[in-house]
Every structure is written in structure tokens, then in C-alpha cells.
N, C-alpha and C positions, 0 to 999 in steps of 0.2 A: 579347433581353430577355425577361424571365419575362412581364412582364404589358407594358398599353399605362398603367399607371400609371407617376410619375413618381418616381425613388426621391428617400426622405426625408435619407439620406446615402449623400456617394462619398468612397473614399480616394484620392488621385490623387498621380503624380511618387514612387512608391515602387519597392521591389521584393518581388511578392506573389508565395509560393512557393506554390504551389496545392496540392501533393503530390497532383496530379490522376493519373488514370492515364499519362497524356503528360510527368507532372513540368514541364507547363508553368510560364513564368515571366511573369506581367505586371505590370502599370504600375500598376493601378488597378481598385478594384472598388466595384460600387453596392448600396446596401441598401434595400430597403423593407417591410414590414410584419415584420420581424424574420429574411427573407430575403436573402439572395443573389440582386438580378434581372440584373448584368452583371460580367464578370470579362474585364478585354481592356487597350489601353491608354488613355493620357491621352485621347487624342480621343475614341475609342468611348464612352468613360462619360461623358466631359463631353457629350457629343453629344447624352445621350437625359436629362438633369441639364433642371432647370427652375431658375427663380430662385429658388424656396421650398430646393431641396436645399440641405443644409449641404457644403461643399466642404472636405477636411480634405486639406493639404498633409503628407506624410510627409517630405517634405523628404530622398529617396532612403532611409529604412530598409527594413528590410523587416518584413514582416506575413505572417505563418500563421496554420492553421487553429488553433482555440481546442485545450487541451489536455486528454487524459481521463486520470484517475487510475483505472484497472481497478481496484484493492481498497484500500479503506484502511476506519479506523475512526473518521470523523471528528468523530462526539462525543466518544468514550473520547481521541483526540490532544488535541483541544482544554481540554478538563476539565483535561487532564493541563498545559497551556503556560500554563495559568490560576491552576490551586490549589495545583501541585504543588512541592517544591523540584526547583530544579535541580541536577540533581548528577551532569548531563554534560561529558565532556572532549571537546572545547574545549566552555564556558570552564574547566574547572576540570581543577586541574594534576596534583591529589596530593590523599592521604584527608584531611590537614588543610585544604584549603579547601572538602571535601566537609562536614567535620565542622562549619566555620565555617558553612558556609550552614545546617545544619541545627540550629546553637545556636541561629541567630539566628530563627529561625520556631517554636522553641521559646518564647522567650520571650516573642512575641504566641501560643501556644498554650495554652488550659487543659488544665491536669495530667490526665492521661486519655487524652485526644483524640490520635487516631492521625496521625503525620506521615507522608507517604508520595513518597517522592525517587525522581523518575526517572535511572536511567543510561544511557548509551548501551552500544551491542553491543560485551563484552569492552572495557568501563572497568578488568575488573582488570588486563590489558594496555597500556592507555594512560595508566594512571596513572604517577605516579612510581615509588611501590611496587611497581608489577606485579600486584598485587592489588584485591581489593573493600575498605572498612571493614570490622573482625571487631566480633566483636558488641558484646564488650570496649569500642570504638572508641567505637562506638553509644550506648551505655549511657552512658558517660564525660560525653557533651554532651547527652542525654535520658534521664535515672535513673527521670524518674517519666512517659515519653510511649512510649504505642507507638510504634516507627519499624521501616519496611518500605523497604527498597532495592530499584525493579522494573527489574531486568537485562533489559529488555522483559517479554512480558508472561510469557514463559515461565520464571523465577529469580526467586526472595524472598527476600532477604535479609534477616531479622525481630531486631531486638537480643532481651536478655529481656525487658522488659517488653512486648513485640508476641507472643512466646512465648507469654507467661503468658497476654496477654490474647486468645490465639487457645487456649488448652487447650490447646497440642501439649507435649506431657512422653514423659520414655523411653519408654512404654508406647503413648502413641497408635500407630494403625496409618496405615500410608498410605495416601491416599485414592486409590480404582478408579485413576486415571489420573493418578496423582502420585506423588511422592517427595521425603519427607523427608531430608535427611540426618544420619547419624550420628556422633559420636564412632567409632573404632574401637576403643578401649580402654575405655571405659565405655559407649558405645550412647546418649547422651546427644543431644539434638538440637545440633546447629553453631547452627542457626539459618538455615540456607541452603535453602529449597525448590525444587521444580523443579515446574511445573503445577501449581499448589497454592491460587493465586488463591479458589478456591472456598470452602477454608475459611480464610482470614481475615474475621474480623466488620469490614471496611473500611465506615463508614459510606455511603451512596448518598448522592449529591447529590440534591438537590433536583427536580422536573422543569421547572421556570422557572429555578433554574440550568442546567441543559443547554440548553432553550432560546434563553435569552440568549445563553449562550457560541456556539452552534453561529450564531445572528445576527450576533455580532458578529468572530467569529474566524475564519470561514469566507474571508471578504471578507482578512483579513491575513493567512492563511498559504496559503492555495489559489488564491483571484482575485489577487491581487497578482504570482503565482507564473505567472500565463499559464494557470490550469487554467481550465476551464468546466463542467466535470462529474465529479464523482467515483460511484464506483461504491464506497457503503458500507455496512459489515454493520451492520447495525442492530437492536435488542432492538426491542420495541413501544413503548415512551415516545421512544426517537428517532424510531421514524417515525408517530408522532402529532404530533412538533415538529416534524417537514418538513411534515406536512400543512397544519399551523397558521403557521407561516410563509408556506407557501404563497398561503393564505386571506386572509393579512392583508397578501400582498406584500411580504413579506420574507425568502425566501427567496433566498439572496445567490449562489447558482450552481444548477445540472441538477445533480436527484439520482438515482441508479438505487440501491433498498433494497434490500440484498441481506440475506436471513433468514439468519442463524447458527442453525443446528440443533444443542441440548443434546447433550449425548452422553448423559447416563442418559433421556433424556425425549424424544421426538419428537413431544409435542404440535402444537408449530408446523407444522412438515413434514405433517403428518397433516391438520391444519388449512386447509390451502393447497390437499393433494389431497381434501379435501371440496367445498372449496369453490368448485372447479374453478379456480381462478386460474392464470394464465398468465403468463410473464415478458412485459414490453411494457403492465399495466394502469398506466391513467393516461396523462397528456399528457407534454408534451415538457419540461418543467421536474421532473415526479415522475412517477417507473414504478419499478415492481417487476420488481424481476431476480432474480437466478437462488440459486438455495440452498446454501449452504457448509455439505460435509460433511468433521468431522476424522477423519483418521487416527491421525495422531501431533505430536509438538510441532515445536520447532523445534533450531536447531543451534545457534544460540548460549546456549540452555539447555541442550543437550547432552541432547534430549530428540528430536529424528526417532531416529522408529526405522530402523535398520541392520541387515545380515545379519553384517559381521563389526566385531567390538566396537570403541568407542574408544578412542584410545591416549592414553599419558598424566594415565590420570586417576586420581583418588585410590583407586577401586573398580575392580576386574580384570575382566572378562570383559562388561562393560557395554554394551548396546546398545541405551540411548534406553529411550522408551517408545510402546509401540503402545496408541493411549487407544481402539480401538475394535478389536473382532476380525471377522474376513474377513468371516464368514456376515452377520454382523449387517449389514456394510458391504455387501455382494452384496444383500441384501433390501431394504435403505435405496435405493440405487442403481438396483434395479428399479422398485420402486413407483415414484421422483420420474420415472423417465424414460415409464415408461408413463402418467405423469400429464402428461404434457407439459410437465414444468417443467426449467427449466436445472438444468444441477450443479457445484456447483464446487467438488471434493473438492480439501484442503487433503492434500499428500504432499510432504514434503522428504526425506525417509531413503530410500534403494536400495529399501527393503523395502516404505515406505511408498507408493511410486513405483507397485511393481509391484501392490501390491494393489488400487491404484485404477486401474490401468489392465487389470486383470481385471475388476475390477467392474464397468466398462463395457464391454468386450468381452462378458462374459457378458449384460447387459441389452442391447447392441446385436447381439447372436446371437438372443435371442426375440423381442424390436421392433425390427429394422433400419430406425430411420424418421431423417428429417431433425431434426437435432438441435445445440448448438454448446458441448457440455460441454467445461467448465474443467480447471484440473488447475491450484491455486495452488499457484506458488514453482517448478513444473517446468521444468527448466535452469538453476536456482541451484546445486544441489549433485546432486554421485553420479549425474546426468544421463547413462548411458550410452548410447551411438552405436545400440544395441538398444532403449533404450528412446524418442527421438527416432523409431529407424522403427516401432514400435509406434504410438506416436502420429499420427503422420501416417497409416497405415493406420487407425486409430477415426477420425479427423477433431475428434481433440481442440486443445482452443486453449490452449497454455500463458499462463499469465500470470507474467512473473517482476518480480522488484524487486531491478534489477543496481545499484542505490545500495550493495546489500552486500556486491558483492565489493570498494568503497572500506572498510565497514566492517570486514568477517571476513574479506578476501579471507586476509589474512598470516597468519590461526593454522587453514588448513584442511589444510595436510599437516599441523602439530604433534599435530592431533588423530584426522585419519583417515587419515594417510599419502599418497605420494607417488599410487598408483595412482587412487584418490578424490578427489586434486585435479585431474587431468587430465581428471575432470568436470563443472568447475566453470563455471559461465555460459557454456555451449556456445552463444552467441547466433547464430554467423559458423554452424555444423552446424544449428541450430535453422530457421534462413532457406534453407538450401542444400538442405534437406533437405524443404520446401515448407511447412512450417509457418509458419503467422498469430503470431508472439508479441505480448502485449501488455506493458507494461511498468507498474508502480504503485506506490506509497512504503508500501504494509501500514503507517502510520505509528498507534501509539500514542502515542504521544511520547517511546519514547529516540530514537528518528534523524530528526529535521525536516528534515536534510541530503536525506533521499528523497523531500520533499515536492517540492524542486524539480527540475523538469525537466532543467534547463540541466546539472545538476549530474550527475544519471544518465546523459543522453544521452554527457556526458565520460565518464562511468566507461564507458561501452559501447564510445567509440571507442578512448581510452587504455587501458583494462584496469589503470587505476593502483590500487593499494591504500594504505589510511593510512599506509603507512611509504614509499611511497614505489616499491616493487617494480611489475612488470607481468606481472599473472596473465593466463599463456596468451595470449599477443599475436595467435598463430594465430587466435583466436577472437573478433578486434574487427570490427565493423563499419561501414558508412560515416555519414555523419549523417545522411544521406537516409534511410538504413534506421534511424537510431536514432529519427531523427523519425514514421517512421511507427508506432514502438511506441505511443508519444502519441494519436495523430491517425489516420490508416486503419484499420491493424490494433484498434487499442481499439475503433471504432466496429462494425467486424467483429465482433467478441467480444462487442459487445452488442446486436446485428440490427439496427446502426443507419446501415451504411453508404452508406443514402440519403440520410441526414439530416443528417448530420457526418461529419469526419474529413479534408475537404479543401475547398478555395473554390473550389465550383461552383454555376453557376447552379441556383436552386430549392434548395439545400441550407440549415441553419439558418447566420444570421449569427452565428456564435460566433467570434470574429476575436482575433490579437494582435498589436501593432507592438513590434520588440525592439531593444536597443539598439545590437546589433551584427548585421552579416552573419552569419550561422550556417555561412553556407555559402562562406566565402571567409573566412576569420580564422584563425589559428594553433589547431588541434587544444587544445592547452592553456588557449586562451582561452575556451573554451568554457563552461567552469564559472561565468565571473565574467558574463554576459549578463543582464543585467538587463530585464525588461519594463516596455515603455514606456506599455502601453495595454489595457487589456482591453475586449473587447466582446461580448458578449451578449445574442442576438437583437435585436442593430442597434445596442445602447444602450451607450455608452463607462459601464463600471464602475468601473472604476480608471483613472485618471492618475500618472503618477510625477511628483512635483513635483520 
């Protein structure tokens, strides 16, 4: 027992997967002061239990450690599950009941005012049509409203009147780290952008709306979900709202802020290494983590950059975009690690991969010092068997979000051929090869499907994709190891392996009871697990009614 005090609650008659280094299995665990003071069975914890402890019967479920979300954006998701139309498949079938939801917020919207509809990744595949709405579409059911379709956050699909009201005409140029698309016969904008986010005049929310949302949405799509702490990027008006919830005791799970650094401007970054800050400032509910630097976009914008070009696409010889060039990226990369701060360079393209994994070889060639640099989306895609030992050689910590090969898995040969798929969420090589991987839902809000756990942990052991197929089966892993992306490994990746990540004595009580055995139930059932309880630091957050 941690202390000779007596704890305030036990779980007892369950089955508690500790995901300890011994993968112990017990009965029963005790909490007090928002700790972990015993992990053993029914008797052991009733034993040192006083008549004040609350006594919670699990009635043989089981209970793990709380879950971490390594990268997401959780005001930008939430904003987006709040204001935004929906105009993801499932629910929606085909472009006319995309068009129908977006008539209908039309008509509570005044003339002007920009609507702006989230998709999920490659909805022009999963629609009926096999396409996106054309602009045509758009216009048809909002004549006189901006409307923006975000293919995440990397594709804009703008009708005219979002066109107009953004100035983009034949002539605009593209912006540093974007691309417009064109007519090929007239040069004429589609309407379709790639990286482009920047320049749309898209109104900002409010900062007590973001607040609010991020109080009230956090608890239904994160806590609900078994999470206990996400690790997100956040601009400065989100992390002045964590702060302020904080303050006021409302902050609804463990946040770790992780700084987005501009691409034309490195204020912030600059800011950080003045200011000597270090990842780990703050307590155990809010600390500052590590710094996200981009490389290039992503794949379902068709925007990582590649060394050989996409197939199938409207434009020949095409390979992504690189939104930041080497030197820049090599000097960015130095300074943060000579400042002692984390890095968590964003690389999904072969090319994008290898640039950042020189960046840090070079910075850890003139300060070889102890360090636990990122590398987001590494072993989603183009993951070659050379770049996996590269990585283990830096002692870099990938973080992937294997919810997408349920999403993208089915159009990654259509697009970069047979040899590029056969690197695709190298999870089973990634382990084998002694790499930490962490796992996370990157959610904006086209894929809420990645917010949950239950859901990815299936896709990691099945290798299923939305149609149905099983990419690379070779490369599944057990749930044991899919659970530890969650749980050890995250907490690993963010210097917290003493604290969380498994139920051990002295560690934070960050706990979850679920509704099925995880670990004895039909692989396929995996997905449908529902959490029955959340707790953090001692205190049940959620109940499932």
C-alpha cells in the first residue's frame, strides 16, 4: 500500500488488466488522493478498505488504465461536431442528401454568411456518385451563401459564391504552400483547393464559443470514449481556455498543449526558446508538450509530398506538396532541440519522411543529448523497412492514427501503386523492430470514427478497411499491443511513464470499466465495446446509463 492512509475508493470482483510490465491480471484496485495505493485481489484491497471507502462491485468486467489521445485538435473537432453541417458518409448516402443538409442551414443562415460542411476522408468514394458535390451542386441549393466542403482539413471544395467571396479568380496565384485547382481548357478555378485553409475569409468563432464547446464536448466525444488525456495542438486562445477551465474546475480531462508552429512565421517557436520553457510545464491536469513542425500535407488531400508522382490523377507528373524546404526545416529542428524542447515533425510522403528524419539526425549529430522527438502519421503510409531502422537508430517515437487505414486504406494502391501500399501501417514491423508507437484520432472532425479507441484498436488487429478488404494482414498486431498504443507507449511519448499508462501502485488513478472483455471476445467484436465508466484522478466522470 502507497501510504498508511485509508483509500477513499476500491473496485473490487472485476477483471483489471494492469498492462503493467508483467501484463498482470487482478481483482481489484484501491484509490486515494487521486492515486493508485493497491492493485492485488478481492481480499488484499478489502483488507486495507476502512468503512468510509466507497466499495464499487464491477460485477466480473473489466477495467484499464485511462486512454491517451497522442495528437488531435480538440477545439478545431469540436467547433466543427457543433456548428458545422454534416456531410459525412455514414450518415449521408449520396451528393443529394449532402445537398439536402446544406439547403436546410441555408435557410436558418443569413445571405452572406459562410456555411462550411465537414466530409469524411475520400466521401467522393463513398458516396453514391463516387464523387465530391461540384460546385454547380453547391450553388444550386446556396446561390447567395458561401459554401466550403473540408475533405479534412487538407481539400476545399468552395461553390462560387465562396469563390467570389474568397477573391480567388483565374489570375490569383497559389498560395506558398497551396494549390488551387484549375479548369484545363480555360485555367478557370474548379473550386477545389488543396492547403488553402489560409486564405478563406472563414469567420473565427468567438473565444467563449470555443470555450464553451471545448467544456462541454470534451466530456461527450473524448471522456465518454475511455480517453483521460489528449495531447492537442493548440493556437493561444485554446490554451488560455484550458487554462481558464482549469482555474474554474472545469476542465473535463488531462490536457498536454502542444504549439503548432506557422510555417511563414516562427514567432511562437522563437517564443518558447526565449523563454526557456520546457515540455512537462505545469501540473498533471495541464502541461505543455512538444512542438509540431510541418513538412508537407497529407494523403487524402493528395498533398504529402512523394518522390515519385501520383497516379491517377487529373494532373501528370504530380507529387504533393512540400509546405516547408529542408534548410529551413534542418535550422527549425536545431534550434528546438538545442532548446530542449520536444519536436513533433508532421511527415507522411516518402520524401516528407526522410526529410525529417535527417533533420534530426543532423541536430542529434551536434547535440547527441537525451531527447523523445515525434515524427506524426510515421508508419501510416510509404513507411519503408529503411525508414522504421532509421528511426529506431534516432530513438524517435512515431505516433500513427491506424483509424485510417479503415478510412483510406482501399484507395492507397489506386493512388500510389502496388509498391507504396506494401507500406502501409507497418504496425506488426514498427513493434518488431523495437519502436515505442503511439496511436491518436488527428481528429478535426471529418473522422470522429478515430476518436474512438475501441474502434482503432480493431482496425490494428483486423487490418479491415471501409470496403471491407484486409490491408497487409502480415502487419496486425495483438490487442495487447494494440492497447498499449493507448496506454504505456502514449505515456512514454509524453515523459509520463511514471504517472500513467498502466494500474500501478503510486501512478495517477486515471481508470476505465468496459463493457466487454477485450481480451477474450471475437476480434470483430472489438469495435462495438462500449465504456462503462470513466475515472479520473479517483473521481467516476462518466457513467453509461
Amino acid at each position: 500500500m502507497l501510504t498508511n492512509e485509508k483509500p477513499e475508493i476500491a473496485f473490487f470482483n472485476g477483471k483489471i488488466v494492469t498492462l503493467d510490465a508483467s501484463d498482470m491480471i487482478a481483482t481489484a484496485v484501491a484509490i486515494r488522493n487521486g492515486r493508485v495505493v493497491e492493485v492485488g485481489s478481492d481480499e488484499e484491497v478489502k483488507r486495507i478498505c476502512s468503512r468510509e471507502t466507497s466499495l464499487i462491485d464491477l460485477k466480473g468486467r473489466a477495467m484499464l488504465p485511462g486512454f491517451i489521445d497522442s495528437h488531435t485538435h480538440l477545439g478545431a473537432a469540436l467547433l466543427s461536431f457543433r456548428y458545422y453541417v454534416d456531410g459525412r458518409c455514414p450518415p449521408n448516402k449520396s451528393v443529394i442528401d449532402v445537398q439536402e443538409r446544406i439547403e436546410q442551414r441555408v435557410k436558418a443562415t443569413p445571405k452572406g454568411n459562410w456555411i462550411i460542411t465537414n466530409m469524411s476522408i475520400f466521401a467522393d468514394a463513398k458516396l453514391a456518385e463516387k464523387r465530391y458535390p461540384t460546385r454547380e451542386e453547391l450553388d444550386a441549393v446556396a446561390p447567395e451563401h458561401p459554401v466550403v466542403l473540408l475533405s479534412t482539413a487538407h481539400t476545399q471544395i468552395l461553390n462560387t459564391c465562396a469563390l467570389r467571396s474568397a477573391g480567388i479568380v483565374k489570375e490569383t496565384l497559389d498560395p506558398p504552400e497551396g494549390k488551387i485547382e484549375r479548369d484545363e481548357t480555360t485555367g478557370e478555378p474548379t473550386g477545389v483547393l488543396r492547403e488553402c485553409n489560409k486564405i478563406l475569409p472563414l469567420s473565427q468563432f468567438t473565444y467563449d464559443q470555443l470555450k464553451e464547446t471545448i467544456r462541454d464536448g470534451a466530456s461527450e466525444y473524448w471522456v465518454k470514449q475511455g480517453i483521460t488525456m489528449v495531447c492537442s495542438f493548440a493556437d493561444s486562445r485554446e490554451f488560455r481556455a484550458y487554462q481558464e477551465l482549469l482555474n474554474e474546475g472545469g476542465l473535463p480531462l488531462r490536457i498536454r498543449a502542444m504549439s503548432p508552429d506557422p510555417l511563414n512565421e516562427h514567432g511562437l517557436l522563437m517564443g518558447l526558446v526565449k523563454l526557456g520553457i520546457l515540455p512537462g510545464l505545469g501540473n498533471h491536469w495541464l502541461k505543455i508538450g512538444g512542438v509540431k513542425i510541418y513538412t508537407d500535407g497529407a494523403f487524402m488531400g493528395f498533398s504529402a509530398a512523394t518522390y515519385d508522382p501520383y497516379l491517377n490523377m487529373s494532373v501528370s507528373d504530380y507529387h504533393g506538396i512540400f509546405r516547408r524546404d529542408p534548410r529551413t526545416l534542418d535550422e527549425l529542428v536545431l534550434k528546438a532541440h538545442n532548446s530542449g524542447l520536444q519536436i513533433c515533425i508532421h511527415a507522411i510522403g516518402d520524401k516528407a519522411q526522410d526529410l525529417a528524419l535527417n533533420a534530426y539526425e543532423n541536430a542529434l549529430r551536434e547535440n547527441p543529448r537525451s531527447h523523445r522527438h515525434r515524427i506524426e502519421h510515421l508508419g501510416n503510409l510509404m513507411t519503408s523497412q529503411d525508414r522504421i531502422r532509421r528511426a529506431k537508430a534516432l530513438g524517435i517515437v512515431p505516433v500513427t492514427t491506424i483509424e485510417w487505414l479503415y478510412a483510406y486504406g482501399d484507395f492507397v494502391e489506386l493512388y500510389l501503386g502496388p509498391k507504396r501500399k506494401a507500406q502501409s501501417f507497418l504496425l506488426r514491423s514498427m513493434i518488431d523492430a523495437g519502436l515505442t508507437p503511439a496511436n491518436c484520432s488527428d481528429c478535426r472532425g471529418a473522422e470522429p470514427l478515430s476518436i474512438n479507441p475501441f474502434f482503432s484498436i480493431w482496425c490494428a488487429v483486423t487490418r479491415q478497411t471501409y470496403f471491407g478488404k484486409r490491408l497487409i494482414p502480415d502487419e496486425a498486431i495483438s490487442v495487447r499491443e494494440a492497447l498499449r498504443l493507448y496506454t504505456r507507449n502514449a505515456a512514454y511519448c509524453n515523459f509520463e511513464e511514471e504517472l500513467m499508462g498502466s494500474i500501478e501502485t503510486g501512478k495517477l488513478a486515471d481508470l476505465i470499466v468496459i463493457s466487454r472483455d477485450i481480451l477474450t471476445i471475437p476480434e470483430n467484436e472489438i469495435k462495438d465495446i462500449k465504456v462503462d465508466m470513466t475515472i479520473i484522478d479517483g473521481k467516476i466522470v462518466y457513467q453509461r446509463q
